[in-house]
Every structure is written in C-alpha cells, then in structure tokens.
C-alpha positions in Angstrom: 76.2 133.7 118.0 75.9 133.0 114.1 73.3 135.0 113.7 75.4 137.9 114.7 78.1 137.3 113.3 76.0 137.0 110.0 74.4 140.5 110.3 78.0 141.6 111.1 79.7 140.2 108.0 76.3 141.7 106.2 77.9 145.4 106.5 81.2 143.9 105.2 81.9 145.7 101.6 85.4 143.4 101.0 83.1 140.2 101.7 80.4 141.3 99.6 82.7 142.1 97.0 84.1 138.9 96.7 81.3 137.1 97.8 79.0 138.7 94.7 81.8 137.4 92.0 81.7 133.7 93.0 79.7 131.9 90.8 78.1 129.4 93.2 77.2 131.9 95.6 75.4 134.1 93.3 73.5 131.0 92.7 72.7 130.3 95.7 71.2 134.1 95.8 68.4 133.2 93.3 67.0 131.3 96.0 66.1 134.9 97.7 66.4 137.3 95.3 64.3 137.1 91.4 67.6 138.6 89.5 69.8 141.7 89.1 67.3 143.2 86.2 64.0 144.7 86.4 62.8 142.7 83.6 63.6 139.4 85.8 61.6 141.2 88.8 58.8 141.8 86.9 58.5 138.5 85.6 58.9 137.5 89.1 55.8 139.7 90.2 53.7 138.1 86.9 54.2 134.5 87.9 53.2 135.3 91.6 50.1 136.9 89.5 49.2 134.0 88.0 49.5 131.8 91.4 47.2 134.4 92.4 49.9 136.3 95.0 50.2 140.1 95.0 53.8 141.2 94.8 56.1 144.0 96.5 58.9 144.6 94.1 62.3 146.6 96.1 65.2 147.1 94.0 68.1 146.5 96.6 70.3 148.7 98.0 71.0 150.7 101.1 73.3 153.5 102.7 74.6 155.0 99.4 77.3 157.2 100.2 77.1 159.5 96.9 73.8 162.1 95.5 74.0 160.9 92.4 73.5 156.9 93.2 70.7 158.3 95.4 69.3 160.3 92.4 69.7 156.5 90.1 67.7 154.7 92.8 65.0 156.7 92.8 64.9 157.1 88.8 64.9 153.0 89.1 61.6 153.4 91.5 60.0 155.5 89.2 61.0 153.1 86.4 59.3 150.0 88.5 56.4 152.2 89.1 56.1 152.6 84.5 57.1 149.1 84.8 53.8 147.9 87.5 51.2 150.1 85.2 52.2 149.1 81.9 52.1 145.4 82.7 49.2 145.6 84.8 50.8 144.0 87.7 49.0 143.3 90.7 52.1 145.1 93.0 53.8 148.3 94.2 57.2 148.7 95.8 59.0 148.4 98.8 62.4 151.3 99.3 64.7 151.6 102.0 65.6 155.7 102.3 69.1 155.2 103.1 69.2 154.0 99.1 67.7 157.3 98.7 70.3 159.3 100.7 69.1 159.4 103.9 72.6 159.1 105.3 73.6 162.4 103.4 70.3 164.7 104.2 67.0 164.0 105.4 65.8 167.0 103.2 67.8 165.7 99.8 65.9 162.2 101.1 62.5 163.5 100.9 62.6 165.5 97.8 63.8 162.0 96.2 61.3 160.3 97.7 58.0 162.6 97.1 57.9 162.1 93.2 58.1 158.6 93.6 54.4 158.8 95.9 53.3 161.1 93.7 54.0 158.6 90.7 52.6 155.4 92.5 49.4 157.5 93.7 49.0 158.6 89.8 49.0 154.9 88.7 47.0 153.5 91.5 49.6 151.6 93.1 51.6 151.9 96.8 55.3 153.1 98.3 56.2 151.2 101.3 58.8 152.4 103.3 61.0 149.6 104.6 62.3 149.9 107.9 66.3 150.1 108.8 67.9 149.4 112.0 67.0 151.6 114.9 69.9 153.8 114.1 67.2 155.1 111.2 63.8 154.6 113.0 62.9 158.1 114.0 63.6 159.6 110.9 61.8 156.9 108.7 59.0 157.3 110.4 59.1 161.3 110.5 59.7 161.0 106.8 56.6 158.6 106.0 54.0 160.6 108.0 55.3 163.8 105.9 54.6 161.3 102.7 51.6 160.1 104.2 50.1 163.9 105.0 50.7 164.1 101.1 49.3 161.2 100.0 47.4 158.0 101.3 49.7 156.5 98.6 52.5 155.3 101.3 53.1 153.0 104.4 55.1 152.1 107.0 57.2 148.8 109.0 56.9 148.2 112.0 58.9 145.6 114.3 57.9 144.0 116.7 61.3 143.8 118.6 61.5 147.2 119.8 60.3 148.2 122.3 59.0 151.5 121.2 56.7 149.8 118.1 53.6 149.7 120.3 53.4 153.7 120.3 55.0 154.0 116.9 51.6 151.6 116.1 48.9 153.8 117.8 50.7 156.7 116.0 50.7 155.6 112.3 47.4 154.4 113.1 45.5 157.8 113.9 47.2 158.9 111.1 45.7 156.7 109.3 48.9 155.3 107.6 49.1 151.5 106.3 51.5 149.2 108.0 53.2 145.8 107.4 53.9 144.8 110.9 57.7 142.3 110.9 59.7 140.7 113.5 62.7 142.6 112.8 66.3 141.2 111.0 68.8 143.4 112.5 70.8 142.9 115.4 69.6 145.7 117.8 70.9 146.1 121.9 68.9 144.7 124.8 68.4 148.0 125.7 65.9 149.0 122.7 65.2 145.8 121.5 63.6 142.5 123.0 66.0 139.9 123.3 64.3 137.2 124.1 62.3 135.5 120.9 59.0 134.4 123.4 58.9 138.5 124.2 59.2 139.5 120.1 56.5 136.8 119.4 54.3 138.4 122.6 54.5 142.0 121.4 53.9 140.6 117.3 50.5 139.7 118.4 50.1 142.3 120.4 50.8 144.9 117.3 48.3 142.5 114.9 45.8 143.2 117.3 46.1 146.5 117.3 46.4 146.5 113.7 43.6 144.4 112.7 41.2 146.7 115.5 41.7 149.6 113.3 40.1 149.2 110.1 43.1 150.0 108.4 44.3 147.4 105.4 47.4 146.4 107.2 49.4 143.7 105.9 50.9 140.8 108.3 54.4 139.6 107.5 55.4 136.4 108.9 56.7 133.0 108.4 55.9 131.8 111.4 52.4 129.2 111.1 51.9 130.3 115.2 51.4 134.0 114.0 49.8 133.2 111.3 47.1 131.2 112.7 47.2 133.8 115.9 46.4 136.6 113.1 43.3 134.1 111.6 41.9 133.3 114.8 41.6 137.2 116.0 40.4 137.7 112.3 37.2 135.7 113.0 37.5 137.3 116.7 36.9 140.5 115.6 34.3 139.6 112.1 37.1 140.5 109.2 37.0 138.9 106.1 39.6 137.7 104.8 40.4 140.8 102.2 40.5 143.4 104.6 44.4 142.2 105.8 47.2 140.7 103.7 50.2 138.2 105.0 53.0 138.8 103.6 56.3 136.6 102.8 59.5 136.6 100.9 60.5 135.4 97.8 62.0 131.9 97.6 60.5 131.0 101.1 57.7 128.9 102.1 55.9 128.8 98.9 53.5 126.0 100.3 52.6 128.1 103.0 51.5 131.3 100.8 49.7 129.0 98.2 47.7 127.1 101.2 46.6 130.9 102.3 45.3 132.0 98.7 43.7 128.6 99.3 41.8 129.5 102.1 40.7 132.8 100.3 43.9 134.8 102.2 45.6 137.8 100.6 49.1 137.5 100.3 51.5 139.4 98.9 55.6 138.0 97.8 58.3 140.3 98.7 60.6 140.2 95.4 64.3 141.9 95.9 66.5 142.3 92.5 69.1 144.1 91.8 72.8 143.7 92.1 73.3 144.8 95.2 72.2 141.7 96.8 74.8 140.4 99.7 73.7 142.3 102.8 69.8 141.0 101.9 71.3 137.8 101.1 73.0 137.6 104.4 70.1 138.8 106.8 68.6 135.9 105.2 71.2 133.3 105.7 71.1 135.0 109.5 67.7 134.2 109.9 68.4 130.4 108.8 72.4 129.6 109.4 71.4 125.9 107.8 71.4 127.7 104.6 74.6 129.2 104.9 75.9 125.3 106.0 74.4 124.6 102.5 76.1 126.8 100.9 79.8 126.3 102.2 79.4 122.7 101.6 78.7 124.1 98.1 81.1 126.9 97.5 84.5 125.3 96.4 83.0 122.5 95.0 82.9 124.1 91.5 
C-alpha cells in the first residue's frame, strides 16, 4: 500500500515542487542522486573509477511537455558524451525518451535521439535507453531497434515484471542489441505485470539465463544477493568469465555489495542520476524502501 502510494505521489508536480525547496529533503536526495550539475556527476563517475566501478551517468528528467526542453536534454546528452571523452571516464549514459519528447512525437523523439548514438559511437562509448512504464514500452523498444539497426552504439531495459519481457528478450537478442535486464519500479496492473514478487524473481532468472546464453555483453541489475549469486552460479554453468557480463547498481546503494563484486574480479557498473529534476527518481526509490522515507519524516521539520 505505501509503495503505491509512493509511485503515485512520484507523478505529483505540487509535491515535487515543494518537496525540491526544502532543505532537508534535498539532502536527503544526495543519498540517491550525485548533484544537480554535470560537473558533480562526473566527479561522481571518477571516484567510482578509482574504486574500480564503471559508471552510467543519466541526467534526470522525464515526460517534458515542451520541444524546446526536449531539444535542452538532448544538447545536455551530447554535453555528458564531450564530458565522458575528455575526462577519459570509464562510462556512457543512460536517457529516458519521454525527456526527449516522446510524449509530443515519436518522429521529433528519434531525430533527438540519433545524434546522440552517433556522438557516443564516435567517442567509443554507449546510449542506453532506460525503460518507462508500460504505457511507453512498445515504442521504446521500436525506437531502440531503429537506433540499434544504425549503430551497435545503443541498448535496451528490460523487466522482469512483465509479462511480455521474455519475447521482448529473444527479440533484442537476434538483433543483437545489449540489455540491462531490471525488476521494474513502476506500479504496473496485474493484468501486464506480475504481481506477486516470487513470480518477478522466477521470470529475472529466467531472462539472465537467456541473457547470459547469448554471447551478448549484457549487464545484470540487481540488488538483490539471491540474483546475484543465481547470475554467478549459471555464469560458471555455462563457462563465462567474469568480463563477459556486468551487474549493475545505483548510486548511494549497497556500496559493500559492488566493492565485494570488483573483488571477486566482477564488472560492475554505478547508475549516477544528477540533475535538478530529481523527485519522481527520488521517490521510486523511497518506494522501493518506505524505511527511508520513515527516515526522512522523522527528519524533515526538525530543522
């Protein structure tokens, strides 16, 4: 019940509004998210560098309602992209294509997107295309396998509480299309979506399986130390080293878990939001743990 009512208040523009000026709260946001400037991201990316993480840097923002902030976030992806190849970072980016006017025009949506492929192929780096709620599913995945018939320079998500992801897999993969396989962090009906959590876990594995068959560099994102140590033990199943797969995580969570993975000689790669349009990230995370949000009420008028 929380957790709905968390993904609900996530699409609230008054809440974030006010939500975004209080001091505590925003805060309580660096915990998730490495700052509002690009600058703070990449210095985000360099210290996961050093600790010997990859990084996935997404500037955050979704369902613009106007060209021209369409037209800024992509001239900010191109901008991360400069940013990524003069640094030398070890990372590439992460976009949601409703920041990229998706909900205006497919077509305006993919002649945004295209230069920014074209610019991560030119500097040897990677677009992944984050996945929406189902609402946006066919046409994200139409878009990235137009992307992906332009470049190898792109990838997909994939979650594993839908119930269509298991043909969306075998799709992507004869395509030969890279994909970070999630849970999911919307709240999606019963009648698309699993809603029980032993059925998303089932059909995770199943999807890593089919991911790790394919000799396809895929990249695992979980939390979760069951599918993690599932994805190891079909790993040395199936003969893989461990660079021929990634896990990946988000920034501000489990750090002991990703730097007991580069331990055991395990790729893994942070997912670093910035930007100032934070709260509906902020609150799919709280969603996903209410015993932060407890923390942060307890917190909020304090100051």
């Amino acid at each position: 019940m929380l957790r709905t009512l968390l993904l609900q208040l996530s699409q609230s523009r008054a809440l974030a509004a006010w939500w975004t000026r209080n001091r505590f709260a925003r805060r309580m946001s660096r915990r998730f998210i490495a700052g509002e400037t690009l600058e703070e991201a990449c210095a985000a990316a360099r210290a996961c560098n050093r600790m010997g993480l990859s990084a996935t840097l997404d500037h955050l923002g979704e369902n613009v309602t106007q060209t021209e902030q369409a037209r800024r976030a992509q001239q900010t992806y191109l901008r991360i992209l400069d940013c990524i190849e003069q640094q030398r970072l070890q990372a590439h980016v992460s976009l949601k294509l409703t920041q990229l006017g998706l909900d205006l025009d497919m077509e305006f949506c993919a002649r945004l997107l295209e230069p920014i492929v074209r610019r991560a192929e030119a500097c040897g780096s990677f677009v992944r295309i984050d996945m929406e709620s189902s609402a946006y599913t066919d046409r994200t995945l139409q878009l990235c396998k137009r992307m992906r018939a332009l470049s190898p320079a792109v990838g997909a998500v994939i979650q594993s509480y839908l119930y269509r992801s298991e043909r969306d897999v075998g799709e992507l993969i004869a395509l030969g299309c890279r994909i970070r396989l999630c849970k999911g962090a919307y709240k999606e009906p019963p009648q698309i979506a699993f809603p029980r959590k032993a059925d998303v876990d089932a059909n995770f594995i199943r999807l890593m399986q089919m991911l790790l068959s394919s000799n396809l560099y895929h990249a695992i994102a979980t939390h979760d130390p069951r599918m993690i140590q599932a994805t190891k033990e079909f790993a040395r199943l199936r003969g893989l080293s461990p660079d021929r797969f990634e896990f990946q995580m988000l920034y501000g969570i489990r750090s002991d878990l990703q730097q007991q993975l580069v331990r055991e000689g395990y790729r893994v790669r942070i997912y670093i939001p910035f930007g100032p349009d934070w709260f509906p990230y902020f609150m799919r995370r709280l969603a996903e743990r209410p015993a932060n949000l407890f923390f942060l009420l307890r917190n909020l008028f304090r100051r």
